[in-house]
C-alpha positions as CSV (number, residue, x, y, z in Angstrom):
1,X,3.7,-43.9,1.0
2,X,3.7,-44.6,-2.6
3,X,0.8,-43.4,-4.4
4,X,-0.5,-45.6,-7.7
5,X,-0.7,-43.7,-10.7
6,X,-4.0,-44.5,-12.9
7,X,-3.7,-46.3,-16.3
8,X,-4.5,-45.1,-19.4
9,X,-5.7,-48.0,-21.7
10,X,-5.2,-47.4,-25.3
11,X,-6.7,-49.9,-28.4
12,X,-7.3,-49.5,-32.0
13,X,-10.6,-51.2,-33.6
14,X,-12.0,-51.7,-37.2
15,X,-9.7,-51.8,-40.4
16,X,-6.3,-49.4,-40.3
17,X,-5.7,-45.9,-41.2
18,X,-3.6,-43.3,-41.7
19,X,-2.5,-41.2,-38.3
20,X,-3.2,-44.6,-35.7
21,X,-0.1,-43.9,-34.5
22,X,0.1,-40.5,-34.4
23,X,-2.8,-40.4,-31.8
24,X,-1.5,-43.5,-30.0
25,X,1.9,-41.8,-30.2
26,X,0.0,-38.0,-28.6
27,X,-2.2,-39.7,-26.4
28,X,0.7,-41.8,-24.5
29,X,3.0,-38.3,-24.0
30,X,0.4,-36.5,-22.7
31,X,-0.8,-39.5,-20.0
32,X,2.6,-39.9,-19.1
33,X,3.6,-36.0,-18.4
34,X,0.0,-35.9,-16.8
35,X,0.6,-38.4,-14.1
36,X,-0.9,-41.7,-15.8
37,X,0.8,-44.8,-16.8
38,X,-0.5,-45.8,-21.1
39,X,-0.8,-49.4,-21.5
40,X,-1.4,-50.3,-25.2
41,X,-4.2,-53.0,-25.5
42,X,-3.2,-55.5,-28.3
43,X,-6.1,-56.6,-31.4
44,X,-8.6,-54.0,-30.2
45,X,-11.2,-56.0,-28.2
46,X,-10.5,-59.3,-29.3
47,X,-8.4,-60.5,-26.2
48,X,-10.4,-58.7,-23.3
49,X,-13.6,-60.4,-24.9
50,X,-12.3,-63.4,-23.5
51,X,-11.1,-61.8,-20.1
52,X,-7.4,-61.8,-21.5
53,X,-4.8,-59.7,-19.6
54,X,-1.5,-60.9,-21.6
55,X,-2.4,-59.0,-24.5
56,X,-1.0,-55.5,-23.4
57,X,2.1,-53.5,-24.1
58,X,3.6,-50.9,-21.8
59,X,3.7,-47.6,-23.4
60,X,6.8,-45.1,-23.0
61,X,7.5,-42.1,-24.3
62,X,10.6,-43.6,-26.1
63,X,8.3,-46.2,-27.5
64,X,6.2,-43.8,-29.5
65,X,7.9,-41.0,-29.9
66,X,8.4,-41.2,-33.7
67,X,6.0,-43.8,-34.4
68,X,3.5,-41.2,-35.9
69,X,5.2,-41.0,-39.1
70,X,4.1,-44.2,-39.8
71,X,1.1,-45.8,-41.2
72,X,-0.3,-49.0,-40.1
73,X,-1.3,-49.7,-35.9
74,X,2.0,-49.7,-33.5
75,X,-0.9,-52.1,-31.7
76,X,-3.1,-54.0,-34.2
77,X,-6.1,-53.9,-34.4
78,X,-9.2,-56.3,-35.0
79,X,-12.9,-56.0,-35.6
80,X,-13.7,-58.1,-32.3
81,X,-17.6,-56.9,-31.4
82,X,-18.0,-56.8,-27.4
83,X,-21.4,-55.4,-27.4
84,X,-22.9,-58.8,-29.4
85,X,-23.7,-59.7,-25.5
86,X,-23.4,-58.4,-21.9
87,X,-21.0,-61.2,-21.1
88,X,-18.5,-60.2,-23.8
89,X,-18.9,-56.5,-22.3
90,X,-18.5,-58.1,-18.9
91,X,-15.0,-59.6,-19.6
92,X,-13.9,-56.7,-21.5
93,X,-14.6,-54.8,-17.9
94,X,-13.2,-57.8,-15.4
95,X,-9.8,-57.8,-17.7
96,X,-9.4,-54.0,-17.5
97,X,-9.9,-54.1,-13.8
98,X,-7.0,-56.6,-13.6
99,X,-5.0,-54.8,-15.7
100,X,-5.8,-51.6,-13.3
101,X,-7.6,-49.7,-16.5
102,X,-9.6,-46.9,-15.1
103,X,-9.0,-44.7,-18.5
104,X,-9.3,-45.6,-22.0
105,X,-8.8,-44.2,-25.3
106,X,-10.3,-46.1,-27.6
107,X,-9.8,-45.3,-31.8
108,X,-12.0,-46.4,-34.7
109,X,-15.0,-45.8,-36.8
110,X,-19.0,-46.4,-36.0
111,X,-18.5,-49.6,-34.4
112,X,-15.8,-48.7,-32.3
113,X,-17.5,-45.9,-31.0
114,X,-20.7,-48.0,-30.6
115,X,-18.4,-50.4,-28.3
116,X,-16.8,-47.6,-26.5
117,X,-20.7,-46.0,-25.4
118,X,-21.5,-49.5,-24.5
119,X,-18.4,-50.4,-22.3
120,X,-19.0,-46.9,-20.7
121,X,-22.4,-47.4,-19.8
122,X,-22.1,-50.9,-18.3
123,X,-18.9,-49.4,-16.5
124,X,-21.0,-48.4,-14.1
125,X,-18.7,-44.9,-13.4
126,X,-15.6,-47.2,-12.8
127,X,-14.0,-46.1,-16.4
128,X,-13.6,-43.1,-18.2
129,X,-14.0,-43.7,-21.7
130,X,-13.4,-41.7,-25.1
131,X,-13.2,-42.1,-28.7
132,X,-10.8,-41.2,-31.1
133,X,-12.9,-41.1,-34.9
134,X,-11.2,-42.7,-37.3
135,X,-12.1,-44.3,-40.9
136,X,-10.8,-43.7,-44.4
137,X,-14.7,-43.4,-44.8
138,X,-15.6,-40.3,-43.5
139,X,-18.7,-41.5,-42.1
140,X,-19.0,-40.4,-38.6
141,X,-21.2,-38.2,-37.7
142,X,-18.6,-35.1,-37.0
143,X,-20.1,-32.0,-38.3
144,X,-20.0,-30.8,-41.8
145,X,-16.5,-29.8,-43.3
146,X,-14.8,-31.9,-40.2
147,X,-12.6,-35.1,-41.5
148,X,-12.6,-38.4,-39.7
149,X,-8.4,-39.0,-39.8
150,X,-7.2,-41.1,-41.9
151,X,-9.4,-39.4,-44.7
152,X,-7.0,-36.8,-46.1
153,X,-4.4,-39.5,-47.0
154,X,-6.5,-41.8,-48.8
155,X,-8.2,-39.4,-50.7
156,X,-4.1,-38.5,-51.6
157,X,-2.8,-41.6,-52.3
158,X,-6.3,-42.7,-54.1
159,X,-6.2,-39.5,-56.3
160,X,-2.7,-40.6,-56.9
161,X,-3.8,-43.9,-58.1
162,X,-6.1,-43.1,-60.6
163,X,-4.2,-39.6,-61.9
164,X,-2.4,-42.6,-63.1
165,X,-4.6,-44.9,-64.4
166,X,-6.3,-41.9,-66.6
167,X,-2.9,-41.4,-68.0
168,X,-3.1,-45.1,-68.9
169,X,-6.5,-45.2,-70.0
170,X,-5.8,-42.6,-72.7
171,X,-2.7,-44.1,-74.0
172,X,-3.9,-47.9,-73.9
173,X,-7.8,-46.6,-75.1
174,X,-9.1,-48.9,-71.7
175,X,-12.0,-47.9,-69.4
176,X,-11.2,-48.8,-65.9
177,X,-14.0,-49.2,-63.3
178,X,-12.5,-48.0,-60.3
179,X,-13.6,-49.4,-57.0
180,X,-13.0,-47.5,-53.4
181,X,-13.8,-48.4,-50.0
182,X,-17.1,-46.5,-48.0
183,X,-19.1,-49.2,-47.2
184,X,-21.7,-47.1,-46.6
185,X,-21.2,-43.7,-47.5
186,X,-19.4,-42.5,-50.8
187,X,-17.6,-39.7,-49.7
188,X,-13.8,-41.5,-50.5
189,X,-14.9,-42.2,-53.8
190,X,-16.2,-39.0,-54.3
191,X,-13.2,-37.1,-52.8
192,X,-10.5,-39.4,-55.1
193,X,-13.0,-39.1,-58.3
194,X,-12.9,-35.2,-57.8
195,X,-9.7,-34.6,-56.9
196,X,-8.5,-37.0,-59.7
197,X,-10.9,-35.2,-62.3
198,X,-12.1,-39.1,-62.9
199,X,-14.6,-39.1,-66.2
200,X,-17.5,-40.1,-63.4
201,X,-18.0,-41.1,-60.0
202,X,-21.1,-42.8,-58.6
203,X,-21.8,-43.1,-54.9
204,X,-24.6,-44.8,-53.0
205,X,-26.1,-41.1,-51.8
206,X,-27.6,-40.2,-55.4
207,X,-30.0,-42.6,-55.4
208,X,-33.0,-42.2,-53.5
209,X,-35.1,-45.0,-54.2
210,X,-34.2,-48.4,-52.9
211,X,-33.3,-50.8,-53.8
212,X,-31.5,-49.6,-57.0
213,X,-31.6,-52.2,-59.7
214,X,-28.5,-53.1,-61.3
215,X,-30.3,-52.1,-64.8
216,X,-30.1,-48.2,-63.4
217,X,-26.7,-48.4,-62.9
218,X,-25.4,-50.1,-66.0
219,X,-27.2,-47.5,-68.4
220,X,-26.1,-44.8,-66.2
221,X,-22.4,-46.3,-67.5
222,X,-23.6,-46.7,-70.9
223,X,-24.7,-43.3,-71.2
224,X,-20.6,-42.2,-70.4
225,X,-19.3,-44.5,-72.8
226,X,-21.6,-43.1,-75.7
227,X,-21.2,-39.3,-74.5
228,X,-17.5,-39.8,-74.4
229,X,-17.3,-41.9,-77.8
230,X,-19.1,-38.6,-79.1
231,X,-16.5,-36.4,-78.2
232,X,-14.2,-38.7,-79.6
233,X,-12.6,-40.5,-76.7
234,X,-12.8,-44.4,-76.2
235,X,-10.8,-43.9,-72.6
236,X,-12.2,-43.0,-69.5
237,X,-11.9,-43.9,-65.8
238,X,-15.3,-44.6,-63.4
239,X,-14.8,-44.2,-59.6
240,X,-17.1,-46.5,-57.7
241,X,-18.2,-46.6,-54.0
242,X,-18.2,-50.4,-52.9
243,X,-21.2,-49.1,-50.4
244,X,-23.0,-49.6,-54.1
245,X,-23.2,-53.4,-53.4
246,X,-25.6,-52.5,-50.2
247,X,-28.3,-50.6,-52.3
248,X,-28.6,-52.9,-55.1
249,X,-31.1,-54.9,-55.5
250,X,-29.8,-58.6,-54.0
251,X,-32.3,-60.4,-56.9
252,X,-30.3,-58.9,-59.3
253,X,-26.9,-60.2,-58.3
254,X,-28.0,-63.8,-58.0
255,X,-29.1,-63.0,-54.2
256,X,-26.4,-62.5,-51.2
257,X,-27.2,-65.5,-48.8
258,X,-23.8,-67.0,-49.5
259,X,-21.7,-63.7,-48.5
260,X,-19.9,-63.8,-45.3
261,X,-20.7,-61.0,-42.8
262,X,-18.5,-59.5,-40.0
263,X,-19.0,-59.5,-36.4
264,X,-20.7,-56.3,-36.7
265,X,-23.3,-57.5,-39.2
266,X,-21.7,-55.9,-42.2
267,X,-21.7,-57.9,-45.9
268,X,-18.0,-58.6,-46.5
269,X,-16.9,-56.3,-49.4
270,X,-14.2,-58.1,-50.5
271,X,-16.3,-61.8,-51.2
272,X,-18.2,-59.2,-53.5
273,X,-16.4,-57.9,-56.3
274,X,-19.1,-55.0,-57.3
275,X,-16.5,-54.1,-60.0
276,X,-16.6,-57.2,-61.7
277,X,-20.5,-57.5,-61.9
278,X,-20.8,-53.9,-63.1
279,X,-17.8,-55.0,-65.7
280,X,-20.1,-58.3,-67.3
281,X,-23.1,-56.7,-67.5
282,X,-21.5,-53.9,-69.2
283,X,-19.6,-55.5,-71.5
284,X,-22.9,-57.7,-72.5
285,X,-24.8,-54.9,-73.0
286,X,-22.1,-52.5,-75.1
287,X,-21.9,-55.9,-77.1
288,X,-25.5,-56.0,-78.1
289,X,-25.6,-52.5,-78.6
290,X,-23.0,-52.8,-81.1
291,X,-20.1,-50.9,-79.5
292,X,-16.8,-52.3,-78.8
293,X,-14.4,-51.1,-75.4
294,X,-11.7,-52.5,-73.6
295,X,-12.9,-52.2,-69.6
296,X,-10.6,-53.1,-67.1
297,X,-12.0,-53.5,-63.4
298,X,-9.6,-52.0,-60.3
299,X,-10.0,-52.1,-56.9
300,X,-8.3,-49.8,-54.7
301,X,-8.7,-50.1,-50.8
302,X,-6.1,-52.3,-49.2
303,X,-3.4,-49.8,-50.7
304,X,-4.3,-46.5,-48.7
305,X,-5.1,-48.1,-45.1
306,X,-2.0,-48.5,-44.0
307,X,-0.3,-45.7,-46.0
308,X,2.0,-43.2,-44.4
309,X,0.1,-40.1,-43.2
310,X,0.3,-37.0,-45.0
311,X,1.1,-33.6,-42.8
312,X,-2.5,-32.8,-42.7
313,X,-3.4,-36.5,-40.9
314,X,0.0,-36.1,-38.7
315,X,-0.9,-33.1,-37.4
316,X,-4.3,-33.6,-37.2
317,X,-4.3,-36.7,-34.9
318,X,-1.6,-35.5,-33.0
319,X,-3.8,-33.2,-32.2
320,X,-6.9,-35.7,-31.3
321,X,-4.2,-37.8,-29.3
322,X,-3.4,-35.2,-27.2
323,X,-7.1,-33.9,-26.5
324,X,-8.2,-37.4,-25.5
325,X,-5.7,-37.7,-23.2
326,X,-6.6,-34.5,-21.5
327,X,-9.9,-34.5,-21.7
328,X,-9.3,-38.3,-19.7
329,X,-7.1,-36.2,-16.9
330,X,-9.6,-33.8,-16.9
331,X,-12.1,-36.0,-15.5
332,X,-14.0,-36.6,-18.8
333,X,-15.3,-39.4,-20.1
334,X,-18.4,-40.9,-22.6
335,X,-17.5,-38.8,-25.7
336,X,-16.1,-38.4,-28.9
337,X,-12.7,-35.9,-29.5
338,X,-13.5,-32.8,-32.2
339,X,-11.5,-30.1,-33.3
340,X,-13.9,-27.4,-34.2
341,X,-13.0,-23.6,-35.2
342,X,-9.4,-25.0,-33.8
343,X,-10.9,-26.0,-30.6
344,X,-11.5,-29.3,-28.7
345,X,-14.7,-29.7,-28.6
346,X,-16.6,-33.2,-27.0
347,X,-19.1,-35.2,-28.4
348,X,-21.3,-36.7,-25.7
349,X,-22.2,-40.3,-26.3
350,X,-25.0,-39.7,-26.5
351,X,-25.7,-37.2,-29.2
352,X,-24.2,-40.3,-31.9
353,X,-26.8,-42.3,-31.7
354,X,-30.0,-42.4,-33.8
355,X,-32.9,-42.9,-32.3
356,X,-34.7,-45.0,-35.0
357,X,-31.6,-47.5,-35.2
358,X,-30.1,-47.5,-31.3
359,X,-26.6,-47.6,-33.5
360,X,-24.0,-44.7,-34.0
361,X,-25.2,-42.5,-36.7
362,X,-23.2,-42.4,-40.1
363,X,-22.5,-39.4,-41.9
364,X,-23.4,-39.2,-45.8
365,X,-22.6,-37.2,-49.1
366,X,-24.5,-34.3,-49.1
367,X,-26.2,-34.5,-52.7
368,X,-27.3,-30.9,-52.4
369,X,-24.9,-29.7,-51.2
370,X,-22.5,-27.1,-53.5
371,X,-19.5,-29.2,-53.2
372,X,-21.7,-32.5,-54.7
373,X,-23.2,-30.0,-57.6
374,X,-19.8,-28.4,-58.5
375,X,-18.2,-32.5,-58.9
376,X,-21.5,-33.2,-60.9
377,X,-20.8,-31.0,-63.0
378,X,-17.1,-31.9,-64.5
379,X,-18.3,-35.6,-64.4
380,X,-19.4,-37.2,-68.4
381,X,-23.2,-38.2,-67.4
382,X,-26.1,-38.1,-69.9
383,X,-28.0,-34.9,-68.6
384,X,-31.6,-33.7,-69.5
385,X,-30.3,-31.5,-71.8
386,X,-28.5,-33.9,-74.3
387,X,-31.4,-36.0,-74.5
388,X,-34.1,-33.4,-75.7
389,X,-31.7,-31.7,-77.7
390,X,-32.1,-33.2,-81.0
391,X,-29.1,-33.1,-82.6
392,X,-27.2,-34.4,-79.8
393,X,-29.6,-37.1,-79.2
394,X,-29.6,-38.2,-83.0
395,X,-25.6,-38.6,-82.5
396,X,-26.0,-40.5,-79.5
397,X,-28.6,-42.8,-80.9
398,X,-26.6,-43.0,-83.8
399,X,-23.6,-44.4,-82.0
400,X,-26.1,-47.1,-80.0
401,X,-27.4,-48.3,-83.1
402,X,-30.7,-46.9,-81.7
403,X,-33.5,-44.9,-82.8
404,X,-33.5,-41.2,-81.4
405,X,-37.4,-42.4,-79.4
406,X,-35.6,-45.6,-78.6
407,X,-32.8,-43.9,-76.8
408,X,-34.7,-41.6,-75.0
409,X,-37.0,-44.0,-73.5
410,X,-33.8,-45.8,-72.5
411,X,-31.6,-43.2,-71.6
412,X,-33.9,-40.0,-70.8
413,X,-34.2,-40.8,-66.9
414,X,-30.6,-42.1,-66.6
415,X,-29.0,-39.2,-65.0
């Protein structure tokens, strides 16, 4: 008598990043020399939300054996939301019963995981279920010090990116304003701006009062430009968190009613082009303050998702492929893979979601934290102590065209 071997069912949500195949790749081996079939679901969600079955890909271990060196997703992936109804949720569970899915690995960021709880508690017991965390973002809730994948190599390739772009800066005399994904958390821009030694980086996280009007933000770029003019340099390069375009006030951006949302709910960052606005108004404003720069806007996002994985991501999610799998033939189910102190450690359900929202809870830059400080500190910002020393002020309002008072009032909170 032939005994059926259970299926592993494996699908990438969200946007790409580096290491997708490297866990597809780990979690496949180790379902296969564990006893299970791996069937690779196609688009993420997008064709079991409509109780599709012809989506799927048989995995081997000659299929995705050297996959992991690659970037992009060996399966696709999509942003399809099942949990915006129980009857989405109830195809997703009638297709994986045809297809004989009674374990899944599922990998993506916050609203991934959000969909994975959710299938797993309307499962009723019938399917094991756990995450894989992964966004360039950084944003899950992992604890402190511990990556999401994907991280590592577009912090890399974005340090790359603008290393370069300081080079031209100083040889062309250009600002750039550098934008970075992190819809809502800052900690890519913050890694590439560090890394890179970038003149400044601002992230959603240092400001506590919202909204934040757009006002606060330009003069917090002015005050740069006319600290770096003072120490003779007309170059410089500004790392931006797109997140930014969340916490500013929508009056002061002509409102947002006309920008496309996903199916999760999230503003569309790429109908918003937060560098551009931040490059008018600042160019309007240098203007009537007399100074002259050339400001060039970049946006860099697209251009790390899909990059190869460095060593650190390859081993890494290798490493995440292979504990999902086994916590799966383990019996496991409704959690979250971590490698802490070099061991897999679970993350129930459970202990992702915030209370006050019902959604997965996101992980943010820790402003007080030393690491924050230390960047702080190599980053061209007007500080307290330029603007009550008097000398320095008088240069400064010298350069605005300003009186020293004038200045202050402006620029003394600006920080």
């Amino acid at each position: 008598m032939t005994v059926e071997r259970p299926t592993v069912g494996i699908l990438v949500g969200g946007g790409p990043a580096p290491g997708i195949n490297s866990v597809i790749s780990a979690a496949t081996i180790r379902s296969i020399l564990g006893g299970s079939d791996a069937l690779g679901i196609i688009d993420g969600f997008k064709w079991l939300m409509e109780g599709g079955t012809g989506q799927v890909r048989p995995l081997s271990i000659e299929d995705v054996s050297r996959i992991h060196f690659r970037g992009g997703s060996y399966l696709g992936t999509s942003r399809a939301n099942p949990t915006k109804s129980t009857e989405l949720l109830k195809n997703v569970l009638f297709a994986l019963s045809r297809l004989n899915v009674t374990r899944m690995v599922t990998i993506g960021g916050d609203d991934t995981a959000f969909s994975a709880m959710k299938l797993e508690e309307h499962s009723g017991g019938r399917l094991q279920v756990i995450h894989v965390p992964k966004t360039i973002d950084n944003d899950l809730d992992l604890p402190y010090g511990i990556p999401t994948f994907g991280f590592q190599t577009a912090r890399h390739v974005g340090a790359e990116i603008v290393k370069n772009l300081m080079v031209d800066a100083r040889t062309t005399a250009h600002w750039y304003l550098v934008v970075t994904m992190g819809r809502k958390a800052g900690h890519l821009a913050l890694g590439i701006g560090k890394a890179a030694g970038a003149t400044l980086t601002i992230i959603p996280e240092e400001f506590r009062e919202r909204p934040v009007k757009l006002q606060r933000v330009v003069d917090l770029l002015i005050g740069a430009v006319i600290k770096r003019l003072e120490h003779g340099r007309s170059d410089g390069v500004v790392v931006l968190a797109e997140g930014l375009i969340e916490i500013i006030d929508s009056r002061d951006l002509g409102g947002l009613e006309h920008v496309e949302r996903d199916e999760h709910g999230h503003l569309r960052m790429s109908e918003i082009d937060i560098g551009d606005v931040l490059r008018r108004e600042l160019m309007k404003q240098l203007h009537q303050l007399g100074l002259a720069i050339s400001l060039v806007t970049k946006n860099v996002g697209y251009e790390l998702r899909c990059a190869d994985p460095i060593p650190y991501d390859i081993e890494y999610t290798r490493d995440l492929g292979y504990c999902a799998a086994q916590y799966l033939l383990d019996g496991g189910t409704s959690a979250m893979v971590s490698i802490q102190n070099g061991r897999f450690t679970p993350i129930p359900f459970k202990q992702m979601v915030d209370s006050s929202t019902g959604r997965t809870k996101v992980r943010m830059v820790d402003i007080e934290s030393q690491s924050y400080q230390i960047a702080r500190q190599y980053m061209i910002r007007l500080t307290e102590a330029d603007v009550n020393n008097q000398d320095a002020l008088g240069r400064y309002a010298d350069l605005a065209g300003l009186s020293p008072e004038a200045f202050r009032e402006r620029f003394g909170t600006v920080r």
